[in-house]
C-alpha positions in Angstrom: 132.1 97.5 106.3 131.5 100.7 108.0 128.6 101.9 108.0 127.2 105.7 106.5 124.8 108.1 107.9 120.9 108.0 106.0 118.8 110.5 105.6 115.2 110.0 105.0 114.5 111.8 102.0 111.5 112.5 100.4 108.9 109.6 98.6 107.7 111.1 95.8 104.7 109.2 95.6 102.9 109.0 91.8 99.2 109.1 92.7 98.0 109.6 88.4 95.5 107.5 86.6 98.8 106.3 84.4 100.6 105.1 87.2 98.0 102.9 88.7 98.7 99.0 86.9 95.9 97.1 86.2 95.6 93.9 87.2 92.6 90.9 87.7 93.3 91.7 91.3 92.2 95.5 90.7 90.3 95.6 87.5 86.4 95.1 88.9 87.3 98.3 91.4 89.0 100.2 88.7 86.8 99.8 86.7 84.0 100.9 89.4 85.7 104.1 89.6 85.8 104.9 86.4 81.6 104.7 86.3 81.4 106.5 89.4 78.8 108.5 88.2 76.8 105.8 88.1 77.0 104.7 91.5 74.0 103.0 93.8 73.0 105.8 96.0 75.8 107.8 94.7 78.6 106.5 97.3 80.8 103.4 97.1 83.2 101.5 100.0 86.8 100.9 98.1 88.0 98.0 100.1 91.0 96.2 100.4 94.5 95.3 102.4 97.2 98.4 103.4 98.9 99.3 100.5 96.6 98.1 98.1 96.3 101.1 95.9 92.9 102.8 98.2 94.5 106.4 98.6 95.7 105.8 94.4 92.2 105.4 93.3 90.4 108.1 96.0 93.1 110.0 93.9 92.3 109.3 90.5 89.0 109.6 91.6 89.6 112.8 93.3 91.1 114.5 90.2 88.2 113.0 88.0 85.0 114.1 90.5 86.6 117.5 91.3 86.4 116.2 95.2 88.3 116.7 98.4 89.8 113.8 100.3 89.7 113.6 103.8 90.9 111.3 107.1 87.6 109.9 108.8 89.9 110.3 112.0 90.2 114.2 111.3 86.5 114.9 111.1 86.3 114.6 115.0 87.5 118.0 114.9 85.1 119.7 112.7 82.1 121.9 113.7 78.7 122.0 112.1 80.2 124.6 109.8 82.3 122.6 109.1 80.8 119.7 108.5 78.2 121.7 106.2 81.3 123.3 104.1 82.5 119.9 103.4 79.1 118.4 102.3 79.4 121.4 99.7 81.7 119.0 97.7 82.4 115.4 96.4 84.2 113.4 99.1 86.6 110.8 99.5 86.8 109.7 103.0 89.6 107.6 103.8 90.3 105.2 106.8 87.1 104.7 108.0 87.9 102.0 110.9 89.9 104.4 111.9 87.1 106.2 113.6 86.5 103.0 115.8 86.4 104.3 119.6 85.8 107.9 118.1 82.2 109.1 119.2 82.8 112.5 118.0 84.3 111.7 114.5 81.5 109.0 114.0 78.8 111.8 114.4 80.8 114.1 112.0 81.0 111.2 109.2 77.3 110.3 110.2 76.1 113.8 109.2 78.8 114.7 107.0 77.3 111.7 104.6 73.8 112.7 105.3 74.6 116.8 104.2 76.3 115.3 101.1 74.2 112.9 100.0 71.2 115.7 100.4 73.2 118.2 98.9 73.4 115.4 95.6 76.8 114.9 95.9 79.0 111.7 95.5 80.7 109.9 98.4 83.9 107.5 98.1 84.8 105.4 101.4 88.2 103.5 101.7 88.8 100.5 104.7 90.7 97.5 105.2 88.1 95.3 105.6 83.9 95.3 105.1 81.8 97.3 106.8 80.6 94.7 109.3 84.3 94.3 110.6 84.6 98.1 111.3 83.2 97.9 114.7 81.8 101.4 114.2 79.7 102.2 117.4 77.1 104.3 116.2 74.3 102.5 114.9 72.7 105.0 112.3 76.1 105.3 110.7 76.6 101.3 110.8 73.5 101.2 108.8 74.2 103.6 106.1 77.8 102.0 105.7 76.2 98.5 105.5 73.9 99.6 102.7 76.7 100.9 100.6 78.0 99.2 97.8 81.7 97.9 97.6 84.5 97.1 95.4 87.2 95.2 96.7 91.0 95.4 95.5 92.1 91.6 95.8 95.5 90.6 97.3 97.9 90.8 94.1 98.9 88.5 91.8 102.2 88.2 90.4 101.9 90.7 87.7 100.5 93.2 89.8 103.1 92.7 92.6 105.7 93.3 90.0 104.4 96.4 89.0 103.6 97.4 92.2 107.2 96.7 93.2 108.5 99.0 90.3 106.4 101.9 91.2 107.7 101.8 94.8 111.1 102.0 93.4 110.4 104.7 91.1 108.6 106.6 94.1 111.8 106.8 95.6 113.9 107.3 92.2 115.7 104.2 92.2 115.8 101.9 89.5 117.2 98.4 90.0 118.9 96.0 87.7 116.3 94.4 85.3 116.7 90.8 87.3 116.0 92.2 90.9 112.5 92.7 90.4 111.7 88.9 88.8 114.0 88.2 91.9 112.0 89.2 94.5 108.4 88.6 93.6 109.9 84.7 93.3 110.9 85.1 97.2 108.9 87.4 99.0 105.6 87.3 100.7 102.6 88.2 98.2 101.3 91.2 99.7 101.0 95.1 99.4 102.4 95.3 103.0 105.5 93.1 102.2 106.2 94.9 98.8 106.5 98.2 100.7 108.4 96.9 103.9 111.0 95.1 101.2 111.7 98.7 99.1 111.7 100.9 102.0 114.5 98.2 103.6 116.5 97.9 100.5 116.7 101.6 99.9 117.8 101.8 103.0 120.6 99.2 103.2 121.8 100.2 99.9 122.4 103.9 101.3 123.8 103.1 104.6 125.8 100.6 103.1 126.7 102.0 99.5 126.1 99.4 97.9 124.3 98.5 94.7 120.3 97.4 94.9 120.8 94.0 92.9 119.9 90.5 93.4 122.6 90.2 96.6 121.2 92.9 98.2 117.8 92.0 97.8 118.6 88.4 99.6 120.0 89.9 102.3 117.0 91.9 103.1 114.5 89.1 102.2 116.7 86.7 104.8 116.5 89.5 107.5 112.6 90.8 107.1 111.0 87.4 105.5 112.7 84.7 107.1 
């Protein structure tokens, strides 16, 4: 079968409060977000695997605490002014062991959450993985991120992979036949990484090779990515 030329268009990605499923793998830090007023010390590390749902939730938070969201990575480049514009605001600072190796954007998130926190506003944190496995050279920052309280978003379960697995579809406007779905969270890997890797893949043999997304399809690219 020859194949076509791809093009890779657009993901519309649905970041709303309605598009986020909730599962028992999600609910605890769901449900922390939605008391973030409430929060010890008025900041809180959202913690969990790529493609968990961290940047959905800093979102939804975003959108409910009237806050900016940042890159911890990106900070390296502010000055103090601004550093002290930022602190002006709620923040949600993703990709924090990102900043691993980064003296300058360590100093920046060390007095960026300082400024804020003085300032009385509210600080959201996203990572991979707990604070002590950030490797975060800076001491004075290490212990401000140790003393802050975490949810975790738990690897998913097969409800939530489901879902999950939908809403990537639907991010790219595809909608599969009603089996493929049931199909593939019997046979894949149970993980946020794999759900992505498996829709991106599909949607692109389906285009290259014009051919339907359906259960065939779907075992082809399982056999080839998941052996």
């Amino acid at each position: 079968m020859a194949t076509q030329l791809s093009f890779d268009l657009p993901v519309r990605t649905a970041h709303g409060r309605d598009d986020f499923f909730i599962s028992p793998a999600n609910a605890m830090a769901v449900a922390m977000i939605d008391v973030w007023q409430n929060w010890a010390g008025r900041k809180l590390v959202l913690i969990g695997p790529a493609g968990a749902g961290k940047t959905h939730l800093a979102h939804v938070w975003a959108e409910m605490a009237k806050a900016r969201i940042v890159k911890a990575a990106d900070l390296a480049a502010l000055d103090e002014a601004g550093i002290l514009a930022l602190a002006q605001s709620n923040l949600a600072i993703e990709d924090i062991p990102d900043i691993k190796g980064n003296p300058a954007a360590q100093r920046a998130l060390f007095h960026l959450h300082n400024l804020a926190l003085a300032e009385g506003r509210t600080l959201l944190f996203t990572a991979r993985n707990a604070p002590q496995h950030w490797g975060v050279e800076l001491p004075d920052l290490t212990s401000r991120m140790m003393g802050t309280q975490a949810a975790i978003l738990e690897a998913p379960d097969d409800t939530l992979l489901a879902a999950l697995l939908a809403k990537l579809f639907h991010d790219r406007q595809l909608t599969p036949p009603p089996d493929t779905i049931p199909y593939l969270t019997l046979r894949m890997d149970r993980s946020f990484a794999a759900a992505h890797l498996v829709v991106a893949a599909m949607d692109k043999a389906a285009l290259e090779q014009s051919r339907p997304l359906g259960r065939k399809l779907a075992g082809e690219v399982l056999d080839k990515l998941l052996p």
